[in-house]
C-alpha positions in Angstrom: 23.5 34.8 8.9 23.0 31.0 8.1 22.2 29.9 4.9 18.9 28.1 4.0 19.3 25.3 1.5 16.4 24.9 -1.1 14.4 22.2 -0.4 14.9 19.0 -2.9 11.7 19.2 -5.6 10.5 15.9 -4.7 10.7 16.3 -1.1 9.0 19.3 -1.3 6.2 18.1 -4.1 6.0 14.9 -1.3 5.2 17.2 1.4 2.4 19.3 -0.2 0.7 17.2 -2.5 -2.1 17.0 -0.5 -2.7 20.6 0.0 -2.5 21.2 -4.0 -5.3 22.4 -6.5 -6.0 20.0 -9.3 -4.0 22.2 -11.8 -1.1 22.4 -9.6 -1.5 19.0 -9.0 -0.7 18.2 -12.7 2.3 20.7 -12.8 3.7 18.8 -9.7 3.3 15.8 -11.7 5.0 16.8 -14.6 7.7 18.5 -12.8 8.4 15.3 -11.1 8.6 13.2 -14.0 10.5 15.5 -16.2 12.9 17.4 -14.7 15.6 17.9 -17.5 12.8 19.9 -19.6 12.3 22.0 -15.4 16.3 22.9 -16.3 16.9 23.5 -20.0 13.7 24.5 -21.5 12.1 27.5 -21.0 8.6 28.1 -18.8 6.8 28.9 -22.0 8.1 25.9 -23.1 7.2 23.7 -20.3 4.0 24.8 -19.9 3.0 24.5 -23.7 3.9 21.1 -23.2 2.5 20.0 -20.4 -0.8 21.9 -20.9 -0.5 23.9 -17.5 -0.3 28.2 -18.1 2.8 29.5 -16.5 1.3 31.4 -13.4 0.5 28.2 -12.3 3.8 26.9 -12.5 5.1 30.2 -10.6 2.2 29.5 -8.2 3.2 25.7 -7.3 6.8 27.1 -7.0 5.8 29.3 -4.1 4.1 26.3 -2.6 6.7 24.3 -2.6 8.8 26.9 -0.9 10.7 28.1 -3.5 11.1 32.0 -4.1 9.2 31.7 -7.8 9.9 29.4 -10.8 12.9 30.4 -11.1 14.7 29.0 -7.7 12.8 25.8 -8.5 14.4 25.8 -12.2 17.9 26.3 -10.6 16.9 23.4 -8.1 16.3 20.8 -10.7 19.6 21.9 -12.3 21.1 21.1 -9.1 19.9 17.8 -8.6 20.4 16.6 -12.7 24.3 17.9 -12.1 24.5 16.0 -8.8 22.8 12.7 -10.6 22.6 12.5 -13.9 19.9 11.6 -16.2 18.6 9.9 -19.5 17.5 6.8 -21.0 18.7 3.2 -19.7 20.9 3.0 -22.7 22.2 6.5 -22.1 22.8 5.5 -18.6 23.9 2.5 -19.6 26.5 4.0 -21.9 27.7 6.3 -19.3 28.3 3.4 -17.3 30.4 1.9 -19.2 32.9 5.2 -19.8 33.1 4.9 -16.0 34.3 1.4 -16.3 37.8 2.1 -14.8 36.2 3.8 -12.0 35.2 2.0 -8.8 31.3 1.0 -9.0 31.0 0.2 -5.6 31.5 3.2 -3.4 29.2 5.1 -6.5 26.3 2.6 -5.9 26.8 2.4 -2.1 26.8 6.6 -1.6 23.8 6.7 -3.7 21.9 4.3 -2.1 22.8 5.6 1.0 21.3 9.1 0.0 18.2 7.5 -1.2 17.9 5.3 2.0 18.1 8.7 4.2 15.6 10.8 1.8 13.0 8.2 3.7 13.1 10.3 6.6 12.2 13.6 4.6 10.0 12.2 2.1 7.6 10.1 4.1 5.1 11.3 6.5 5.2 9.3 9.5 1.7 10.2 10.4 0.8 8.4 6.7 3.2 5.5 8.0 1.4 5.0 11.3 -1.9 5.5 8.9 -1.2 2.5 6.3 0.0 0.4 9.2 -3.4 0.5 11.1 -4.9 0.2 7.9 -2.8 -3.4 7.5 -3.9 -4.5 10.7 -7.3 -4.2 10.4 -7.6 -6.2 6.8 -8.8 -8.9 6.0 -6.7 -9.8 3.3 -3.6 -8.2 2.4 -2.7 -8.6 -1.5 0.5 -7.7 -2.6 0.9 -7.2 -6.7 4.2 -5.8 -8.6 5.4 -6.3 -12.4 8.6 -6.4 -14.0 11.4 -5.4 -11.3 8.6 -4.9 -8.5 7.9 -8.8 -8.4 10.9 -10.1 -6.6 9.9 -7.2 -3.8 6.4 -8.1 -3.8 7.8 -11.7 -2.9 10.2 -10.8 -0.3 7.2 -8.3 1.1 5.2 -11.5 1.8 7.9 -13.6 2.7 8.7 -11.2 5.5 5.3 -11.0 6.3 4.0 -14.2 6.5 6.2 -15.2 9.1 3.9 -13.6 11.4 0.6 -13.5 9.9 -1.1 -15.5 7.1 -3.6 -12.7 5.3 -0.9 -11.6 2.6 -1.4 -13.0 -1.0 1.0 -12.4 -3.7 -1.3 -11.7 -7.0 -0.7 -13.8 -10.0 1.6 -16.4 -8.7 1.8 -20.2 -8.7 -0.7 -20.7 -11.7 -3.3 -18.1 -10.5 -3.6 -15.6 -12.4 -4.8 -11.4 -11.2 -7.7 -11.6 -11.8 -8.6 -14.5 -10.2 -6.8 -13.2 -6.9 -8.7 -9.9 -7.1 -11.9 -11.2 -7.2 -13.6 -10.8 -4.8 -11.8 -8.4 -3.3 -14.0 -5.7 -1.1 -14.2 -2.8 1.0 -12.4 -5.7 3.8 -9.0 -6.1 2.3 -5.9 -4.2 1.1 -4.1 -4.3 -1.9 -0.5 -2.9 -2.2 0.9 -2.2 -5.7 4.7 -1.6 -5.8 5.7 0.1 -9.0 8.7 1.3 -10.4 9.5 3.3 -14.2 9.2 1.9 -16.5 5.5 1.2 -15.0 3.9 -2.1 -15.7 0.2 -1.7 -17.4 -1.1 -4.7 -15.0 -0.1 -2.9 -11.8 -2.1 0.5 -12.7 -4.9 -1.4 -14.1 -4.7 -3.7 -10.8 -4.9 -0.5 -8.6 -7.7 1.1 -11.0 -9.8 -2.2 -10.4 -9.1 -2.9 -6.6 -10.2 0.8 -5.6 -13.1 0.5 -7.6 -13.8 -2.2 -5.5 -13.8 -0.5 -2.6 -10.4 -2.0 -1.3 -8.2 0.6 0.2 -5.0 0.7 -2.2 -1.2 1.5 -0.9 1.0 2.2 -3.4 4.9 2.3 -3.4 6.4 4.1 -6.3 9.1 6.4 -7.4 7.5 9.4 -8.7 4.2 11.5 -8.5 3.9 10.5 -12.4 2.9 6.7 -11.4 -0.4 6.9 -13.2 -2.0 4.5 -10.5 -1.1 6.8 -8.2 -4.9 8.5 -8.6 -6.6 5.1 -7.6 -4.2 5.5 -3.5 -5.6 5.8 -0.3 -1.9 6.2 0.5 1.1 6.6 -1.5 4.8 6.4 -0.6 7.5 8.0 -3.4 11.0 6.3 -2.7 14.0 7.6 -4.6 15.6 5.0 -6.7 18.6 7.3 -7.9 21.7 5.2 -9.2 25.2 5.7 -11.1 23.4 2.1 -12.4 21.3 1.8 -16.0 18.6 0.6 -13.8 16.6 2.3 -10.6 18.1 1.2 -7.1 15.3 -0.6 -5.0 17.5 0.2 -1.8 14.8 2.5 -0.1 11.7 0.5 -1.2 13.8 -2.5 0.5 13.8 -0.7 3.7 10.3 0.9 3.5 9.2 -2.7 3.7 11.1 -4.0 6.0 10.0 -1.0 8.0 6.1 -1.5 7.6 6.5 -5.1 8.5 8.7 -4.4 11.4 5.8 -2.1 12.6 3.5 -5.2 11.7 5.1 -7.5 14.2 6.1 -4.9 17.0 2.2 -4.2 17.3 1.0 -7.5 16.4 2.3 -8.7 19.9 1.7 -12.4 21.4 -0.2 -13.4 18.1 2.8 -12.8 16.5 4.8 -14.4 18.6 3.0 -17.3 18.0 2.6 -17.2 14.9 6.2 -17.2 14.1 6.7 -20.0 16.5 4.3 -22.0 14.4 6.1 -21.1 11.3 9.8 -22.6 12.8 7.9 -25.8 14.3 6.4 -26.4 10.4 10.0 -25.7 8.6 12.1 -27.9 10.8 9.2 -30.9 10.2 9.8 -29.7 6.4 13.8 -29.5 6.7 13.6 -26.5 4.5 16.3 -24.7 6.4 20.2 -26.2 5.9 21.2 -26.7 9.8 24.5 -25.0 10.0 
């Protein structure tokens, strides 16, 4: 008789967050986000600090598709033994007694797990969803602290090749409030946000939904606390033998997004990028090689 794997906790909180109560809701949450406690501590424990009873823990364990609390206990075991865990300087520390060992194949095999996890942990439907949602803005404004900048830069950078509505908030002198206002029922605002979470970037999704912009939020964990304020939500998994969160999958989520971008986008597109090439050659911002 084959043997059926357990699914991975935050696969399975991915795929039926929708369907949960509130209350299970805020166990998945806390699950998510806390893990070690899920392995070592006990379900009185957990639930005692998280402020959820335990039958609701036992019931979110059967949603998920585990057998009862249990199973999903022995899951989150499984996964902490497979990739660690702690602070940055514990992971930073352990780092470092690995410094004879080979970084590179560690950082490449993980990546390469969190890269593939895309396929499971995203709903395609949701994909297709945001994209249509993209293409019928009328602005697209991109917004990130801390690490999530430099992605919210290369978003736009990949983006503006082909189309000119994507803003990158509180850049070049302007600050975020100045690039939200304004902003309406008309436009999109995509917050990219990765632990530790960046005050601005909740606050920035808090204000542009109450706006009545649609809000797409790319994150690493159901804990996100702007997560509340999405109309749709993507969780990458940013595991890493590194101190610091791999941005591998959010790297190809958005090249991904934008590919689907230009592939529907058509002649416009077309000529759009044409445009772009005719103004950086008069520039000479490329080195001709």
């Amino acid at each position: 008789m084959e043997t059926i794997s357990p699914p991975q906790i935050r696969t399975a909180i991915s795929a039926n967050y929708a369907e949960l109560s509130d209350t299970l809701r805020v166990a998945a949450d806390y699950i998510a986000e806390n893990q070690v406690e899920i392995a070592t501590r006990s379900l009185r424990s957990v639930a005692s600090a998280s402020g959820v009873s335990p039958a609701s823990y036992t019931r979110l364990a059967r949603a998920l598709g585990f057998s009862d609390y249990e199973a999903l206990r022995e899951q989150a075991r499984s996964e902490i033994s497979r990739r660690g865990s702690g602070s940055f300087q514990d992971k930073a520390r352990k780092l470092q007694s690995y410094a004879d060992q080979p970084l590179l194949p560690r950082q490449v095999s993980a990546c390469i797990d969190n890269i593939k996890a895309l396929v499971d942990d995203i709903d395609p439907s949701t994909l297709d969803a945001t994209v249509k949602q993209l293409e019928r803005s009328r602005r697209i404004i991109l917004i990130g602290a801390l690490a999530s900048a430099g992605f919210t830069d290369y978003f736009a950078y990949l983006a503006k090749w082909f189309d000119d509505r994507w803003i990158v908030a509180g850049r070049n002198g302007a600050t975020l409030g100045s690039t939200l206002a304004g902003v309406s029922s008309k436009d999109t605002v995509i917050v990219i946000s990765k632990h530790p979470y960046a005050h601005r970037s909740v606050r920035a999704a808090e204000v542009a939904a109450a706006s009545g912009a649609k809000v797409v939020v790319l994150t690493d964990s159901h804990a996100f606390p702007g997560l509340q304020f999405a109309d749709f939500h993507f969780v990458q998994r940013t595991e890493s033998p590194h101190f610091f969160s791999s941005y591998a999958a959010t790297l190809v989520l958005i090249e991904t997004i934008t590919g689907m971008l230009v592939a529907r986008a058509g002649s416009d597109a077309e000529a759009r990028i044409q445009d772009v090439e005719k103004h950086n050659r008069l520039l000479d911002e490329f080195e001709n090689v």
